[in-house]
N, C-alpha and C positions, 0 to 999 in steps of 0.2 A: 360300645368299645369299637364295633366295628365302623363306623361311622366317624369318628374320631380317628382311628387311623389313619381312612381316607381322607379326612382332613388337612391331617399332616404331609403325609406323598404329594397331595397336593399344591401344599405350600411351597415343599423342596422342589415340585418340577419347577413350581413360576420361580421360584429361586433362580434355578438353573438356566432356564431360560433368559436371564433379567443377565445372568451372567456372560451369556454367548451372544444376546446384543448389543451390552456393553463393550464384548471385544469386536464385534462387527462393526457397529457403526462408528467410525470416531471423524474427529473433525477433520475438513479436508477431503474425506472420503467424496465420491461421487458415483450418486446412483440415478438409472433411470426409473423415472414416476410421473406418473399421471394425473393430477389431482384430481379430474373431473373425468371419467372416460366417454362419458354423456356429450361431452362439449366439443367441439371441432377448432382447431387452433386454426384452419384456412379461412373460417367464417367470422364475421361480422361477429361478437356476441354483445347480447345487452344485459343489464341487469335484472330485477323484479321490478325497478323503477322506470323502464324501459331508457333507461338511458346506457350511454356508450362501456363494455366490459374490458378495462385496461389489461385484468389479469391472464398471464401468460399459460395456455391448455396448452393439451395434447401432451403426447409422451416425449421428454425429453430430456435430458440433464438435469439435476440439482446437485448441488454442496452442499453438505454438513457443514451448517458454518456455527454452530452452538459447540460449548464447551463438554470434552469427554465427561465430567462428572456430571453430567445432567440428560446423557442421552441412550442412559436404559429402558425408559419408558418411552419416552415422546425426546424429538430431537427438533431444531429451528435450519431448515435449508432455503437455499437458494437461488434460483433460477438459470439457468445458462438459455441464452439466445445468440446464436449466427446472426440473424437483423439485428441489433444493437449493437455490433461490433463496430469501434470508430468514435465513437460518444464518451469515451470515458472520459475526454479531455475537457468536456464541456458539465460533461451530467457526474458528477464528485460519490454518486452510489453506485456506479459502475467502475467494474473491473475488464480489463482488456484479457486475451489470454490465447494460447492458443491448445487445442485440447487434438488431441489424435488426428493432428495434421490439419485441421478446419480453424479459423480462426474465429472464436465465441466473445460472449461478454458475460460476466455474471452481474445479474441485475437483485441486488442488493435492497433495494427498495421494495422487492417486492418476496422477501422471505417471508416462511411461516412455518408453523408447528404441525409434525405427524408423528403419529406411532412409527417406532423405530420399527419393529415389523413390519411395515407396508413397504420399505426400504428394500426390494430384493434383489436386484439387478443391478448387479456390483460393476462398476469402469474402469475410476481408474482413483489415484489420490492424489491429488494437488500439491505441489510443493511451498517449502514453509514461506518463499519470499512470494510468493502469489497469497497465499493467508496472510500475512501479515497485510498486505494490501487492502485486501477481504475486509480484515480488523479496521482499518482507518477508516473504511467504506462503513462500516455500521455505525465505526462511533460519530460521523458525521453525520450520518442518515436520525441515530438516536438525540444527537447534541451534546452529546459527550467529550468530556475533553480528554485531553492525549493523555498516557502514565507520565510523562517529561514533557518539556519545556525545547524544544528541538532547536527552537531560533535559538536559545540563551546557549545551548551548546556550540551550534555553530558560529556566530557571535564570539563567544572565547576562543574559538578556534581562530577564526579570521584574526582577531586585533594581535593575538602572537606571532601569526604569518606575517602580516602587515608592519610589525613592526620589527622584525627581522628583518624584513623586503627593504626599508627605509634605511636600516642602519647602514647594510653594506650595497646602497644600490649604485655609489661610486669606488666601491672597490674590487680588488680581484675576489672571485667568488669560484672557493674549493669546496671539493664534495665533501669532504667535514664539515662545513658552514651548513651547509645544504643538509645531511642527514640531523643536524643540530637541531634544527627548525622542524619536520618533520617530528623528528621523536620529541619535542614541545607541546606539538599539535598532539600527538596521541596520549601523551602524560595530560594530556589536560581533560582530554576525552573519555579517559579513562577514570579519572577523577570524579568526573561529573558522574558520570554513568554507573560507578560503582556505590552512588550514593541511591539510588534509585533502580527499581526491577524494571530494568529495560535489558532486551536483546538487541546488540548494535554491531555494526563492522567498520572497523576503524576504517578502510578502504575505500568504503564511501563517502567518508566527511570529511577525510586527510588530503590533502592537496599531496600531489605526488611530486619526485624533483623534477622532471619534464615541466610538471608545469609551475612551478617556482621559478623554475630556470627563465621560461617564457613571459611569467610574470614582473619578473627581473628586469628584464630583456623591454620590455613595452615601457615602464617606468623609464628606464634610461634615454628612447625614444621619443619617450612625452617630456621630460627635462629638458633637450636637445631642441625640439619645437616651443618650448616655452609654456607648455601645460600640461597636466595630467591625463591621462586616458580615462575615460569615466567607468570601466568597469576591467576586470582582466578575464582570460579564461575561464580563471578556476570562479570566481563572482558570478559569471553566466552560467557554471556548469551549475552551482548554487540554486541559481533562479529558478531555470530548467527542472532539477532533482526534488527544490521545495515546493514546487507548482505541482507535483504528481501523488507528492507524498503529506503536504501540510493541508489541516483545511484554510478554507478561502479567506476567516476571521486571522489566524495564526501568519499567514503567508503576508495580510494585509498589515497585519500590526508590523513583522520584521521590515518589509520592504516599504513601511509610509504609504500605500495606497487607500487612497483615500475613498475610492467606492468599484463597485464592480465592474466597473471600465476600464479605470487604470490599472486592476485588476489581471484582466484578461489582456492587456494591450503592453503590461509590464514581461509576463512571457513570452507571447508573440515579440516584441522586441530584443530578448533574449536571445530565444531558440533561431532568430534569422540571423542575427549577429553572429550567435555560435557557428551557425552554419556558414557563413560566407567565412569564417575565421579556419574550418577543420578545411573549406573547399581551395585556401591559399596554402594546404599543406604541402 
C-alpha cells in the first residue's frame, strides 16, 4: 500500500511538472543553451570522422520554434548567430532579426530536439511577424508547401487593381473612385483568405491610394511616350515583399523565372529600381 501511494504522488508531481513546462516553454520563446559545454564555439571542431563540424557550440541563443502542444517534454529550437547576420537574402533557412539591440540571424537549418528542462535561461520572446518568418523558413528547409496559394491571392488582387487603373486611366480621377478599388482589393482578399486557415494583413497585399494614384500617374505617362511602363511601384513592392516571404519554387512559378538566376537577378532588378524610384521622392 505504501509503495503504491508513492507511486501515485509520484505521478502527480511529473504531472505537475509537465504542466509548468508546458507554460514555460512556448513557441517563440528564447532561451540560452549549450548543447555541448565540452565544445568551444572559437575552435575549429571536427567530427568522429574527422571531418569539418558545421554545428553551431557554445552558449548562446535558441527559439522555440516547435509548436505549444508538443513542448512539454522535449521541444525543437533554433539557433541564433551574430556571424550569419546579412545572408537571409541569399540562404532561404535564415531569418534576419534584431534581438536586444545586436543584430543576429536564426539559422533554421540547424534546429533540434531537447528536453524542455534543459531550457533554463529565459531572454526574451519573439514576436509573431518574426515566427511567422521562422515558419516559411522551416517549411522551406522541410519541402513543405505553404497553407495558401499566395501568388493566386495576389494575382486576384492585381488583375482588379489593373483593371480599375485601365478603365479610368483617361479620366478625372476622385477619391471615391480610388477608395472603390481598394475596398475591391480587400473584398477579394478577404474572400480568398476566409476560405482557408491563414493569418493575413490586408495592408500588406492592398496597394494603398498613394500608390494607385502614382500608378495612374506612370500609365498616363507611358500613353503619352507611346508605351507602357514595364512594371509600377506597387509591382516592385510585390517583387521585393514576394522574394522575402515566398519560396524560390513559388516566387519562380508567379514571376516565369525560369532558373535560379533569373531568379535572383529578377529582385535585384526590382529592389534597385524601387530604390532609384523612392530616391526621386
Amino acid at each position: 500500500m505504501i509503495n503504491l501511494h508513492k507511486g501515485v504522488l509520484k505521478m502527480e508531481n511529473e504531472n505537475l511538472n509537465l504542466i509548468k513546462e508546458f507554460n514555460r516553454v512556448l513557441k517563440g520563446s528564447v532561451f540560452i543553451y549549450d548543447i555541448d559545454e565540452n565544445k568551444d564555439k572559437k575552435q575549429i571542431n571536427t567530427t568522429k570522422y574527422d571531418l569539418l563540424d558545421y554545428t553551431e557550440y557554445g552558449s548562446r541563443p535558441w527559439v522555440v520554434v516547435s509548436d505549444n502542444q508538443s513542448n512539454t517534454r522535449v521541444c525543437t529550437i533554433a539557433p541564433l548567430s551574430t556571424g550569419q547576420f546579412g545572408k537571409a537574402d541569399k540562404i532561404k533557412t535564415h531569418v534576419d532579426l534584431c534581438l536586444n539591440g545586436k543584430n543576429t540571424c536564426i539559422m533554421v537549418e540547424q534546429m533540434r530536439f531537447v528536453n524542455a528542462h534543459e531550457l533554463k535561461t529565459y531572454l526574451t520572446t519573439l514576436n509573431d511577424d518574426t515566427m511567422r518568418m521562422v515558419d516559411d523558413a522551416m517549411r522551406f528547409h522541410l519541402g513543405l508547401q505553404n497553407k495558401i496559394n499566395l501568388s493566386e491571392i495576389d494575382s486576384r488582387i492585381k488583375s482588379i487593381v489593373d483593371e480599375k487603373v485601365k478603365n479610368i486611366v483617361n479620366s478625372a480621377i476622385s477619391e471615391d473612385i480610388l477608395n472603390d478599388i481598394v475596398h475591391d482589393a480587400i473584398t477579394t482578399k478577404l474572400n480568398v483568405t476566409t476560405n482557408v486557415n491563414v493569418d493575413t494583413k490586408v495592408d500588406s497585399a492592398v496597394v494603398g491610394t498613394s500608390d494607385i494614384k502614382e500608378s495612374i500617374a506612370g500609365n498616363k505617362e507611358g500613353l503619352k511616350r507611346g508605351r507602357k511602363p514595364k512594371y509600377t511601384r506597387y509591382e516592385l513592392e510585390c517583387i521585393v515583399r514576394d522574394y522575402k516571404m515566398m519560396t524560390e519554387r513559388d516566387f519562380c512559378t508567379k514571376y516565369d523565372c525560369k532558373d535560379h538566376k533569373s531568379y535572383i537577378g529578377k529582385h535585384y532588378y526590382a529592389k534597385n529600381l524601387l530604390k532609384n524610384l523612392n530616391s526621386k521622392k
